[in-house]
N, C-alpha and C positions, 0 to 999 in steps of 0.2 A: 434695245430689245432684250428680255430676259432670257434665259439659258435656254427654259420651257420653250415660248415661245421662239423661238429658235430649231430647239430640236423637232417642233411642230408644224415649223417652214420646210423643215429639209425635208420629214416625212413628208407632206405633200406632195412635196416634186417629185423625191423618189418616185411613191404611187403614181403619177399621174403620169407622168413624163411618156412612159409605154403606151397607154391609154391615147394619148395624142397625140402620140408620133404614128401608130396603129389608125388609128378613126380618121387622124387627120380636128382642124379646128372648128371647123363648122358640123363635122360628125361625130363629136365630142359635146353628148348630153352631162346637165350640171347632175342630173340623177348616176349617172356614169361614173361622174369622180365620187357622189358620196356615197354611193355604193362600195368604191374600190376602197375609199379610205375612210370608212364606217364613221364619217364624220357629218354635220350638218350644212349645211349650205351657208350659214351665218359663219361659223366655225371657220369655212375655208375661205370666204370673202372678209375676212377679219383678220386673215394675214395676205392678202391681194385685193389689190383694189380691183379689177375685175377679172373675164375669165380670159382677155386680152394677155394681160400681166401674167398671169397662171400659166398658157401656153407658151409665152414668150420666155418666163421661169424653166418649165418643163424642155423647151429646145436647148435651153441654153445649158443644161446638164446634160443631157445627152451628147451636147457638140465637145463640153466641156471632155467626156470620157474619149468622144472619139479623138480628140487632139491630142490628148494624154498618150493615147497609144501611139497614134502619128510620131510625138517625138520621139518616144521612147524604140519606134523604129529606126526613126532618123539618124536615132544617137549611136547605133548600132556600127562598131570595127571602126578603123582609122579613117577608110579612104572612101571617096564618097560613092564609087562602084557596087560596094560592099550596103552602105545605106541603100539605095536605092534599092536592090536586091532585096534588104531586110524589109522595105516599104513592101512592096510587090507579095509577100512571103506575109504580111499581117493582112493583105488583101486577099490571099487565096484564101485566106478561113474568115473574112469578113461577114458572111454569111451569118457564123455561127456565133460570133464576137457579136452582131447587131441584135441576133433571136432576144435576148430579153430587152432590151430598149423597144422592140416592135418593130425590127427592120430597121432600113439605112435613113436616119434624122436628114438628111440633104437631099436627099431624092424623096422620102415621102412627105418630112415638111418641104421643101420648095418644090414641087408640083403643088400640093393642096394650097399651097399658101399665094400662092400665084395672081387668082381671081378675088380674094376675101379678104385679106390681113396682107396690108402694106410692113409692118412694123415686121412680122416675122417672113416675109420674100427677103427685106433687106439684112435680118440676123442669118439667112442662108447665102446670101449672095459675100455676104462678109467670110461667113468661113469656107466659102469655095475660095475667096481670093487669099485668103490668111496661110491655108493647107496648101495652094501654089506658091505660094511665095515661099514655104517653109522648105517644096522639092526644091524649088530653084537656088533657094541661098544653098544646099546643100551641093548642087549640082556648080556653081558659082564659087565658091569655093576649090571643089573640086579641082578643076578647070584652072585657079590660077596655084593652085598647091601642082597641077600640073599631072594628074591623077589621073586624070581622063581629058577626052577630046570631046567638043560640044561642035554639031552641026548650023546649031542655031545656037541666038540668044537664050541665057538659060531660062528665063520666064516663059518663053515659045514653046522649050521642049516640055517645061512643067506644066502648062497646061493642055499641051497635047497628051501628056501621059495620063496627066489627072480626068482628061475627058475619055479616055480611053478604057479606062479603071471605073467612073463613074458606067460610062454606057453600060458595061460588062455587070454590073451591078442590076441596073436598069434591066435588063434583056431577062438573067438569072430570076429578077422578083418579077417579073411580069410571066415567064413563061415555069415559074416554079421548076427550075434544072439550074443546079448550081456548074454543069459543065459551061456553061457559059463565060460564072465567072473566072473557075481554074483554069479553062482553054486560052483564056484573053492573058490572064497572068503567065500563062507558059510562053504563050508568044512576047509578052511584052517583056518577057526576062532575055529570050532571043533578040529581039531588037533593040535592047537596050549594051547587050555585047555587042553586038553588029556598030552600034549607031555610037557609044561612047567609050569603048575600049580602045587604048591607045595600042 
């Protein structure tokens, strides 16, 4: 693939990525992207083979950004008390961090993607389990560096937080009140001193 072509793919996605994480895949007219990216129809299916490819492109850049930040929370102080904290801390402004993508990629592609596109449920159900497994090794870790105490397996408690964090996301974009998700994150910062502080 030439440079052009290239820089031509990544525009695409950029543009669209919002567009379908927003509409969703089936409410994602092809007039819709070439509108957004003042491109032809030929134009955009001459760098994807279809509009499958296209949406599955567009999730995978947005999960791509939201995992970037994930670690970069992750990676946050020595001890994994501290990570977890800075987790929780990129989720209270999640909100505002998802506004140009079109909202949370996990929750409004895996709803939409549910009934219509098998290809893209399973690139959501992958980084639901990929973003678990990332609190847990942190959490697992922790635990034998000896940093913190774990009630459960750390997988168990990672995805009860991560379901916890998702809901509160869920609840915030359906009832448009972001107290939702700050309130759940204030508690979950309390029950994570309660639940893994030595």
């Amino acid at each position: 693939m030439t440079k052009k072509a290239e820089r031509t793919t990544a525009y695409i996605i950029e543009t669209v990525a919002p567009i379908f994480n927003k509409h969703g895949y089936i409410g994602t007219s092809m007039s819709d992207l070439t509108e957004a990216t003042g491109l032809t129809k030929g134009a955009i299916y001459g760098n994807f083979e279809n509009k499958e490819a296209l949406a599955l492109s567009a999730f995978e850049h947005n999960r791509n950004m939201l995992l970037r930040a994930i670690d970069n929370a992750l990676e946050t102080g020595d001890e994994a008390l501290a990570r977890v904290y800075a987790l929780l801390n990129f989720y209270r402004q999640y909100d505002v961090f998802t506004l140009p993508m079109g909202g949370c990629p996990i929750l409004n592609v895996g709803v939409d993607a549910q009934g219509n596109n098998k290809l893209l449920a399973a690139a959501v159900k992958e980084t639901v389990k990929e973003i678990e497994g990332k609190i847990a090794l942190v959490l697992e870790n922790g635990a034998n560096r000896n940093d913190i105490k774990l009630p459960v397996p750390p997988l168990q408690f990672a995805k009860q937080l991560f379901t916890m964090i998702q809901g509160a996301v869920a609840m915030s974009t359906m009832m448009q009140d972001r107290k939702y998700l700050v309130n759940t994150v204030a508690y979950l910062e309390f029950l994570v001193k309660q639940e893994l502080k030595k």
